[in-house]
C-alpha positions, 0 to 999 in steps of 0.5 A: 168364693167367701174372699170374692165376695169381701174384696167386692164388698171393700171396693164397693164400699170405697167406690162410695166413699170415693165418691164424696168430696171430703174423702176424694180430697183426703186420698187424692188431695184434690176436688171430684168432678161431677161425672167422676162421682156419679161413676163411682156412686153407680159403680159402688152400689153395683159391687154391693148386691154383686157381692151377695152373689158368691155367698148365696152360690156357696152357702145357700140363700139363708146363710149366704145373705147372713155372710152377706151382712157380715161381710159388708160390716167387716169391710166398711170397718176396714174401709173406715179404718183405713180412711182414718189412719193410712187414706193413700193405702185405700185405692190401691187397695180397692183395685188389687184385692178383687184381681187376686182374688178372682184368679184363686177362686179358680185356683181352689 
């Protein structure tokens, strides 16, 4: 449940990024349009509280919210990171990591 919550994290964080022209222009080497921001400015701080979810479910909300935290620093870091040194990596990313990990969530 841990992986759900820091893939969910890392793709609402790059929905936020997205959504501002600088990084819009980086990845996809062209302007964002006004209703294609805001989809991704609503979609990343929705991903952001859903990702509290799973560690609370697992954890408990005291620690939940602590693992909460860490992961969104851990995952803004990867996010910045990877905006800096590899920009065209970063979508293709933010889509595959939460579809592989749902399906091990019931795997394991």
């Amino acid at each position: 449940m841990i992986w759900v919550s820091l893939t969910l994290c890392f793709s609402g964080f790059v929905a936020l990024c997205l959504s501002m022209d600088r990084h819009h222009r980086q990845v996809f080497a062209e302007e964002s349009h006004r209703p294609e921001r805001m989809i991704l400015r609503i979609g990343g701080w929705l991903s952001l509280p859903l990702a509290c979810t799973p560690c609370m479910i697992e954890l408990g909300p005291s620690i939940g919210i602590s693992l909460w935290f860490t992961l969104l620093t851990f995952s803004g870091l990867l996010v910045m990171l990877l905006l800096s040194y590899r920009p065209r990596l970063v979508v293709p990313l933010a889509i595959a990591a939460p579809s592989v990990s749902l399906p091990l969530v019931w795997l394991l």
